[in-house]
C-alpha positions in Angstrom: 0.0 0.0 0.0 0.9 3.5 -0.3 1.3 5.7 2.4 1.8 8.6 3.2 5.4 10.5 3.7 4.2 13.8 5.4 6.4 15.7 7.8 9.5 13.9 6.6 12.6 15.8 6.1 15.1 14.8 3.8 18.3 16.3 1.6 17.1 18.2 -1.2 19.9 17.0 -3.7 19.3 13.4 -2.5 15.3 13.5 -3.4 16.0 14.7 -6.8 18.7 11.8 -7.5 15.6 9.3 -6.2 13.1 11.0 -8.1 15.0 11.0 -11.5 15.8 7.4 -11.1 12.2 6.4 -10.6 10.5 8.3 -13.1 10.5 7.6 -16.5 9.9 3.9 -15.4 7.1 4.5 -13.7 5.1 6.5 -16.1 6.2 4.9 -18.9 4.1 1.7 -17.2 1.2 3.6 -16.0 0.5 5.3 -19.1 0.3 1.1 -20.5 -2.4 0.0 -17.7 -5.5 1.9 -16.9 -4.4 5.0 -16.0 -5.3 4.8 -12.2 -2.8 6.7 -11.3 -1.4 9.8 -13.1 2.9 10.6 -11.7 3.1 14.2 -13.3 5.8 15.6 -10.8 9.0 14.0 -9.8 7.6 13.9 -6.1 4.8 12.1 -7.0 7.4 9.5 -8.4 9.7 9.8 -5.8 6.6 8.9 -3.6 6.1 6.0 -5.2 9.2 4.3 -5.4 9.8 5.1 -2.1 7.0 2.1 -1.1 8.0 -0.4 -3.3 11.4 0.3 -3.0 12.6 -2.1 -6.2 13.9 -1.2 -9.8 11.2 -4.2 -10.8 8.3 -1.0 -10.4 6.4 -3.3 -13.3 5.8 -6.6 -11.5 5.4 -4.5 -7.8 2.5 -2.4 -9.5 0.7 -5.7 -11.1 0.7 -7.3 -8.1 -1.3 -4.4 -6.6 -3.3 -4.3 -9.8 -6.8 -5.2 -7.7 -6.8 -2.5 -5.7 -6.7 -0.7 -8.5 -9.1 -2.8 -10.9 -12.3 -4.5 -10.5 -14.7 -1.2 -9.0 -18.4 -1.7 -8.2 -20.7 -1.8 -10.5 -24.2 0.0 -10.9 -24.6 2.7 -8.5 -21.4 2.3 -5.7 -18.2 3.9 -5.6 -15.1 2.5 -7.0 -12.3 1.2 -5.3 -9.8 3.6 -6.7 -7.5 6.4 -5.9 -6.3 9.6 -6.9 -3.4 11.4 -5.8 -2.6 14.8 -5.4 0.8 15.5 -4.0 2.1 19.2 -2.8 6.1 19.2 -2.7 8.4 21.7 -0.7 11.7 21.3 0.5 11.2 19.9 3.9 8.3 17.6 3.5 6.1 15.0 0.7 2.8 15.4 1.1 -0.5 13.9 -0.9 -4.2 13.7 0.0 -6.1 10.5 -1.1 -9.5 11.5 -2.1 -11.5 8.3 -1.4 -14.1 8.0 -3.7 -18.1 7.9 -1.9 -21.7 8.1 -2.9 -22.3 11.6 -3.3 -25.6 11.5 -1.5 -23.3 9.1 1.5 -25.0 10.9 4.8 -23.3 8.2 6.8 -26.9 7.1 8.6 -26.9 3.3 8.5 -27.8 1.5 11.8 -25.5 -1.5 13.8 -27.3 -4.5 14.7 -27.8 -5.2 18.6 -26.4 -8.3 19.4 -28.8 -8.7 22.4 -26.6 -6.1 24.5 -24.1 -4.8 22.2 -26.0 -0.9 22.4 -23.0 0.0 24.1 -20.6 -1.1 21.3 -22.4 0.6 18.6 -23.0 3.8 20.3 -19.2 4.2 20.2 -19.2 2.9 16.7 -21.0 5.5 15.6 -19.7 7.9 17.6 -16.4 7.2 15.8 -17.6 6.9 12.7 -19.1 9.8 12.4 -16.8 12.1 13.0 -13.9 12.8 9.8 -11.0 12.4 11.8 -12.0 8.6 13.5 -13.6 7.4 10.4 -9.9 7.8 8.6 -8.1 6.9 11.0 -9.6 3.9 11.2 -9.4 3.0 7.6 -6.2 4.7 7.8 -5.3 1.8 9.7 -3.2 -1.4 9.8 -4.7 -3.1 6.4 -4.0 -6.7 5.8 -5.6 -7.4 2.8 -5.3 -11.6 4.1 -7.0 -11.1 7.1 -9.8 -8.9 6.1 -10.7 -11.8 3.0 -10.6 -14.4 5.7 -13.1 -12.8 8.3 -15.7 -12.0 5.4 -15.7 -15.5 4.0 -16.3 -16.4 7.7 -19.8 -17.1 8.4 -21.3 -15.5 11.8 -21.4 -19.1 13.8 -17.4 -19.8 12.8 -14.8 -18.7 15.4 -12.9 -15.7 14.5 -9.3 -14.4 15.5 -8.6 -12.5 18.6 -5.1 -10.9 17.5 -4.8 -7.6 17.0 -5.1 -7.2 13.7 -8.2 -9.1 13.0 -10.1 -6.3 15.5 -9.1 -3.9 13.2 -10.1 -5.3 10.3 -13.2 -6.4 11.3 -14.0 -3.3 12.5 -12.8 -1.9 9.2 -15.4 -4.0 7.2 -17.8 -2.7 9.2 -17.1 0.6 8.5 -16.9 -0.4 4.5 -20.1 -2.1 5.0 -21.6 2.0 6.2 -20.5 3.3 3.2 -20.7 0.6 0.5 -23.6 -2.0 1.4 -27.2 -1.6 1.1 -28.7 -2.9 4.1 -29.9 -0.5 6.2 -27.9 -1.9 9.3 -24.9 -3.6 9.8 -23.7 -6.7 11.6 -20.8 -6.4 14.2 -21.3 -10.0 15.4 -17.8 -10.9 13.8 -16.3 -7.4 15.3 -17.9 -8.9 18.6 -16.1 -12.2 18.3 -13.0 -10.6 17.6 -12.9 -8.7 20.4 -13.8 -11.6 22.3 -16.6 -10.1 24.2 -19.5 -10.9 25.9 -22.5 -10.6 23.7 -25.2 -10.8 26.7 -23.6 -8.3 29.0 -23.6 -4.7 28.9 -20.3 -3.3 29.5 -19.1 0.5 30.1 -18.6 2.8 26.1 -15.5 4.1 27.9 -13.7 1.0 28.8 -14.7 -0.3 25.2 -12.7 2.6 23.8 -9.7 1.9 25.3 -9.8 -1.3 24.9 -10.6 -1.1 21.1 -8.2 2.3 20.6 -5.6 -0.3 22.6 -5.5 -3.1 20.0 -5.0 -0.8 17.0 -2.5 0.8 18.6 -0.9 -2.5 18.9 -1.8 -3.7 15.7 -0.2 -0.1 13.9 3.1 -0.7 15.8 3.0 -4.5 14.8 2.4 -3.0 10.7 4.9 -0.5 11.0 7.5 -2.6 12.2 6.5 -5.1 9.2 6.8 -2.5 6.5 9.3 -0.6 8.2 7.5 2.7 8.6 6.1 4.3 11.1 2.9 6.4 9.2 0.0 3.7 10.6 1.1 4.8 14.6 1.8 8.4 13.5 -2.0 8.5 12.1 -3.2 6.8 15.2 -1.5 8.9 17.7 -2.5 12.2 16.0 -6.5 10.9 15.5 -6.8 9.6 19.4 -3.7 9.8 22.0 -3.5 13.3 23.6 -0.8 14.0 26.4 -1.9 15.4 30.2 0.7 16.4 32.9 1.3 16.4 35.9 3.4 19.1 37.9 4.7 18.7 41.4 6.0 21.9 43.7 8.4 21.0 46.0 7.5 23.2 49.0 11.3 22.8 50.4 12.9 24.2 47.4 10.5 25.1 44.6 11.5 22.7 42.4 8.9 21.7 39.6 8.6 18.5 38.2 6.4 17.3 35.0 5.5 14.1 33.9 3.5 13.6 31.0 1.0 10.4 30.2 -0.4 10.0 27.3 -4.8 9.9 27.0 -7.1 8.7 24.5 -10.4 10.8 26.4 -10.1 13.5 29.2 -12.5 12.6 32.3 -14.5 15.3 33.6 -15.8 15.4 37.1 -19.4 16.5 37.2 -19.7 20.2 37.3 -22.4 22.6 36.0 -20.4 23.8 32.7 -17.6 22.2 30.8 -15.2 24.7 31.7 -16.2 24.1 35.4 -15.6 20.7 34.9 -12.3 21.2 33.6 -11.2 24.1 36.0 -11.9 20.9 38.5 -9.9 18.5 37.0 -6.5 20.5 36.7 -7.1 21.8 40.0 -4.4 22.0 42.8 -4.0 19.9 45.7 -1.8 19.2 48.6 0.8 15.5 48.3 2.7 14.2 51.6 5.5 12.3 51.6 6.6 13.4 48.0 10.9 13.1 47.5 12.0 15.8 45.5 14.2 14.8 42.7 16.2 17.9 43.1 16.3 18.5 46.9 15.7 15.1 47.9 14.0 15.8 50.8 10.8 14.3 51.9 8.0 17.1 52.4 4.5 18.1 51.7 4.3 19.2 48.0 1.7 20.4 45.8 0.4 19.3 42.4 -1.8 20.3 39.6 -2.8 18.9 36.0 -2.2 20.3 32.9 -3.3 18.9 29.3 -0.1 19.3 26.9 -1.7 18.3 23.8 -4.8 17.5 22.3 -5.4 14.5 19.3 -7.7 15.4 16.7 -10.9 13.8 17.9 -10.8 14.7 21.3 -13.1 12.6 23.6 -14.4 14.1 27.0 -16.2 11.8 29.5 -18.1 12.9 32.5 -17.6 11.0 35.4 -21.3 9.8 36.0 -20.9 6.2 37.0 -19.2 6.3 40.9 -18.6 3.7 43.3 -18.9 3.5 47.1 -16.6 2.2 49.6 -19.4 -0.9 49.7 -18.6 -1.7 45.7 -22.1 -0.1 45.0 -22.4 1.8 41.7 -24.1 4.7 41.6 -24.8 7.5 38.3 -24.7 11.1 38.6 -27.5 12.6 35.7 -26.7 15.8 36.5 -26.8 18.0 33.3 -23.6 19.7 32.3 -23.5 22.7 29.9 -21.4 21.3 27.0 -20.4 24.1 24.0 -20.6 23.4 20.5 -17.2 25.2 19.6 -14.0 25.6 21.6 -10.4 27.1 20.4 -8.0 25.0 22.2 -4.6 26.9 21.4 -3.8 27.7 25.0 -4.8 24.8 26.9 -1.9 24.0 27.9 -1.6 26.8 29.7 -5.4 26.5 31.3 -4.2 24.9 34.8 -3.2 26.1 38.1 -0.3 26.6 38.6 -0.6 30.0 39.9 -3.3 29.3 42.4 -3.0 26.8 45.2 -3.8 26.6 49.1 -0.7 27.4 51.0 0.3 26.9 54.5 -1.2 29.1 56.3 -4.3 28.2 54.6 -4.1 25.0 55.7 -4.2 26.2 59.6 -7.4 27.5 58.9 -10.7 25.3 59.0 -11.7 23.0 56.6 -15.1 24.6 55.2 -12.9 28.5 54.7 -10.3 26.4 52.7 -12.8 24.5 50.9 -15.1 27.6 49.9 -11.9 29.2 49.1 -10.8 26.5 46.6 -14.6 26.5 45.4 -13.8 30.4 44.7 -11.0 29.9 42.8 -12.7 27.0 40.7 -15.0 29.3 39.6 -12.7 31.9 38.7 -10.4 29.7 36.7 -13.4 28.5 34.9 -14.2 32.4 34.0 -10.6 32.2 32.5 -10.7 29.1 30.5 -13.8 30.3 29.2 -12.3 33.9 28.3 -9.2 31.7 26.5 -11.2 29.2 25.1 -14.4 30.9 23.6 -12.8 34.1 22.9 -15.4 35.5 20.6 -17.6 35.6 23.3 -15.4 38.6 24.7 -13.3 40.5 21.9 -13.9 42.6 19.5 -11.1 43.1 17.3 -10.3 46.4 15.5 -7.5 47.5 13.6 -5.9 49.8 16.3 -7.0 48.1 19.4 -8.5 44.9 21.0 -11.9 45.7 23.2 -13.3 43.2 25.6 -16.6 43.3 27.2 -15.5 42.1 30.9 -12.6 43.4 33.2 -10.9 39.9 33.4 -11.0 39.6 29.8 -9.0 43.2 29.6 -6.8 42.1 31.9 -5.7 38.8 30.4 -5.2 40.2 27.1 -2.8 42.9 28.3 -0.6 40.7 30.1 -0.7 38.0 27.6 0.7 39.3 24.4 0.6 35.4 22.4 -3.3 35.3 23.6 -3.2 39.3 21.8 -1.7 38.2 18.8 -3.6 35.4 18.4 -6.7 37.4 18.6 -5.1 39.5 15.8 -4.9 36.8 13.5 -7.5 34.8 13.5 -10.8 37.2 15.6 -10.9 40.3 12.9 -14.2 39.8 11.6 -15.7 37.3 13.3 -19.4 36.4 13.6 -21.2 34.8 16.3 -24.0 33.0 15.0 -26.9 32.1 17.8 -28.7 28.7 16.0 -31.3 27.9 18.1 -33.8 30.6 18.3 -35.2 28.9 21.7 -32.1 28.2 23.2 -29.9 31.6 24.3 -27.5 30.0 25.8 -23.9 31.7 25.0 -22.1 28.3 25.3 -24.2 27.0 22.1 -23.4 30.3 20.0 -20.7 29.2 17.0 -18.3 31.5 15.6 -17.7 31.9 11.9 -14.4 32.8 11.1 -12.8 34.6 7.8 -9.3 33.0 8.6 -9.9 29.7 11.1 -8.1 29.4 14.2 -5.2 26.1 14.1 -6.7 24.3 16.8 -10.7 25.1 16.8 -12.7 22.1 17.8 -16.2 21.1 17.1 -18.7 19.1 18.7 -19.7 16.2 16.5 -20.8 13.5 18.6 -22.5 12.4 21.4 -22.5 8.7 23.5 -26.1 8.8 25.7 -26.9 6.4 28.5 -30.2 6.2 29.9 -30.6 4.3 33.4 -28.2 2.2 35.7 -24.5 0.9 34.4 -26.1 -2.4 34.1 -30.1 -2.2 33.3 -29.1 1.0 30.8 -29.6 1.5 27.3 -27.0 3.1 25.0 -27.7 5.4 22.0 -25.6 8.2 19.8 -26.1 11.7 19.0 -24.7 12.7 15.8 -24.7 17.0 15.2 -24.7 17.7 12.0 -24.6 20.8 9.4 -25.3 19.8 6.0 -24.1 23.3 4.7 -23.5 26.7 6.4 -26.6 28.1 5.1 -28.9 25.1 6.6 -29.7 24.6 10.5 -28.0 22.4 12.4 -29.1 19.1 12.5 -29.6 16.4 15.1 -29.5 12.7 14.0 -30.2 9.8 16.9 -28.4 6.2 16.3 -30.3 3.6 18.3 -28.8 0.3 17.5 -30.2 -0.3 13.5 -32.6 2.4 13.8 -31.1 6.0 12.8 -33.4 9.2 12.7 -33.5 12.9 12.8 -34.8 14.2 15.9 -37.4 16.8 15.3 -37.1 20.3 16.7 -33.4 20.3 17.7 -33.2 23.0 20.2 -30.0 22.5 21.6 -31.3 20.7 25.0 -29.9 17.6 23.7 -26.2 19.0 24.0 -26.8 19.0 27.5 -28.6 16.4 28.1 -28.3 14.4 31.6 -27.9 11.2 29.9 -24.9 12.5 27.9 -21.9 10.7 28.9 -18.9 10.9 26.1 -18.9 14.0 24.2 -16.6 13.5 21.0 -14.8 17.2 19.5 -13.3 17.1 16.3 -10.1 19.3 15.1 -11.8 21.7 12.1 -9.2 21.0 9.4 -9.2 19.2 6.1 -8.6 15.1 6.6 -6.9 12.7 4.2 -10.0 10.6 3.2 -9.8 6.7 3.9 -7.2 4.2 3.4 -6.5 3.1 -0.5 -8.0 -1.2 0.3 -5.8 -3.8 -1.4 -9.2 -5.6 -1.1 -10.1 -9.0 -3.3 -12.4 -9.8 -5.6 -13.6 -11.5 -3.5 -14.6 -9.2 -0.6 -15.8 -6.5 -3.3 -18.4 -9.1 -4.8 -19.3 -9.6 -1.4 -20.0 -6.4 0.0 -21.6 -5.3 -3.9 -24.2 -8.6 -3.3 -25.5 -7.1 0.0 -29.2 -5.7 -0.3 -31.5 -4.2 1.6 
């Protein structure tokens, strides 16, 4: 397969050699088969020989000739390719534009496998979003594994590696675009995954369990094909880094450890950025050894995010369990936004508020409704830096904000200034639900799109207990920018649009993984080395 060679910086003289060597060859063969692919640059050549890495180009490129060949008749897609590769000095670079039904509103339904709701709720959760959908079929492809669990029948036993969970999963995700049954078996996903069909487990731990295994199954393809591009896509679509920083109150020594995070969980608040003001906030450590003093001594600490993936997952801590082992669920409702620009959240923590000693002398209910005061002022903050158009107006001499801490944070932040400069001249806020007024819900609409804005796309619900519970998805969608937003439901196979959207839904008290996507341009969906026979398979599917 060919992959992709982004972000990968090589000797300018050296790339030329390669792509001189390599070229005449390989168009001189292309322009003799069907024209599939069309090397008009030498980077697009270079490209090329780069994966098969052989002077034989002709017999590599015939072996590969049914991904290529073969397409689906009557009215589905072809299997095919094109390539458009952008060259510069210190990177190659192509977007694969995977070819879909042009009327494709990704609305098919998952079959529940007596009490599998929970399995496709984060199916469609995933798959509904740009960025999980192509990293998915991004993903480890083995064309020999994915042939042998479609000629498997549902009552055969199938595979537990690794790879086999990916691939199962990626048919599944073929089957949403290609077949036309209105819903889709995961039975085979199911057995792969080696779970039990007749108990309801948690969304969440499904995640990482699932997100786990293609992790493992990228690293296992890289090391095959001696690249690393299948982990790099993974670990840019799901894995996010937090920190952790401990104060040494001896010596003031800081010290930072980073973990990587595939969703963020959020303690139950009455807003997002309440909830998250909560998580990263301080709190006192005994018995902590400084690495720099190396004395033993109270310390405090404080979390930080570092980095975000590209779909972002959020989870609110509803399910809670008592020193007994009894489980309990919190259906509190929690004021979600639609839109959030996440440049600076790194620098949303608290690391310049904390109880000190003194504080600490004092009784238990000051310090606590203290720290409650502070909460709610950091959350002011990270809404100020994370929702800025809520606050500035930009003008070509100067920056006006409607609140005093707004003013303040701008002046004494001159990156937060200049980002407002670049990207918040012009900007529109756009309130979408005439019923609901609620600011968090208002979407800005940018002339020149903030890096790192994120967008809601999808929702995991729960209704009732961890175990007696039903599991559905909430997919938000906007057709075009002149439409309203939309609301679509996915309950197991059935899939429908939910009638006067108000925005109530957002913030819903059965909302329990919210699902924010990185607004930027995605390379579409992996190029399949797929056989005949699995293309006359999923082509003989009707409704």
């Amino acid at each position: 397969m060919i992959t992709s060679h982004s972000n990968i910086k090589m000797d300018n003289r050296r790339i030329f050699e390669e792509q001189e060597k390599y070229l005449y060859d390989i168009n001189t063969f292309l322009e003799e088969t069907d024209k599939i692919y069309k090397v008009q640059t030498q980077s697009q050549a270079f490209q090329i020989s780069q994966y098969f890495n052989t002077d034989n180009v002709e017999s590599k490129l015939k072996s590969q000739q049914l991904m290529f060949k073969n397409p689906i008749k009557n009215n589905y897609p072809q299997f095919q390719v094109n390539l458009d590769f952008n060259y510069n000095k210190h990177s190659i670079e192509y977007k694969r534009n995977y070819k879909i039904c042009e009327d494709n509103i990704k609305s098919k339904g998952l079959t529940n496998n007596n009490a599998t709701c929970y399995l496709n709720a984060l199916l469609q959760a995933i798959y509904n979003t740009e960025a999980g959908y192509n990293a998915i079929l991004r993903g480890p492809n083995d064309r020999e594994t994915i042939e042998r669990i479609e000629k498997a029948s549902e009552l055969d036993s199938i595979d537990k590696d690794d790879q086999s969970v990916v691939s199962a999963l990626q048919l599944i995700f073929l089957r949403m675009i290609y077949s036309q049954k209105p819903s889709v078996s995961t039975l085979k996903f199911c057995k792969a995954l080696a779970i039990d069909t007749g108990t309801q487990e948690d969304a969440n731990e499904l995640m990482k369990n699932v997100l786990s295994k293609l992790e493992n199954a990228s690293k296992t393809h890289d090391i095959k094909n001696k690249f690393d591009l299948t982990l790099q896509v993974y670990k840019e679509t799901f894995e996010g880094q937090t920190g952790s920083t401990v104060i040494c109150q001896y010596c003031q020594h800081e010290f930072l450890a980073q973990t990587p995070f595939t969703d963020l969980l959020l303690p139950i608040e009455e807003d997002f950025f309440t909830c998250f003001a909560t998580m990263v906030k301080k709190q006192d450590i005994d018995g902590y050894q400084c690495a720099s003093c190396n004395n033993k001594t109270k310390s405090l600490q404080y979390s930080s995010v570092q980095t975000v993936p590209d779909l972002l997952c959020m989870t609110l801590q509803r399910f809670k369990q008592n020193e007994y082992g009894t489980t309990s669920k919190d259906d509190k409702s929690v004021r979600m936004p639609i839109f959030l620009d996440l440049e600076f959240i790194k620098n949303c923590n608290m690391g310049e508020i904390g109880l000190g000693e003194e504080e600490n002398e004092r009784k238990q209910e000051e310090i606590e409704k203290q720290s409650q005061e502070k909460i709610a002022e950091m959350a002011e903050l990270f809404r100020i830096v994370m929702m800025p158009w809520l606050y500035f107006k930009v003008e070509p001499r100067q920056i006006i904000a409607n609140s005093e801490i707004a003013q303040q944070f701008a002046n004494i932040s001159p990156q937060f200034t200049q980002h407002l400069r670049a990207h918040y001249n012009n900007v529109k806020v756009e309130n979408i639900f005439s019923s609901n007024n609620d600011h968090l819900l208002q979407i800005p609409i940018f002339e020149n799109n903030p890096p790192n804005i994120f967008v809601l796309k999808t929702i995991v619900r729960h209704s009732g207990t961890l175990t007696g519970g039903h599991y559905k998805t909430l997919v938000l969608s906007r057709p075009n920018v002149i439409e309203r937003f939309q609301m679509i439901e996915c309950n197991d196979s059935n899939v429908n649009l939910i009638k006067n959207f108000d925005g109530n839904d957002i913030q819903s008290g059965d909302n329990y993984m919210y699902f924010y996507e990185r607004a930027k341009i995605y390379e579409s969906g992996q190029t399949y080395n797929l056989s005949q026979y699995v293309q006359s398979s999923i082509q003989s599917e009707r409704k």
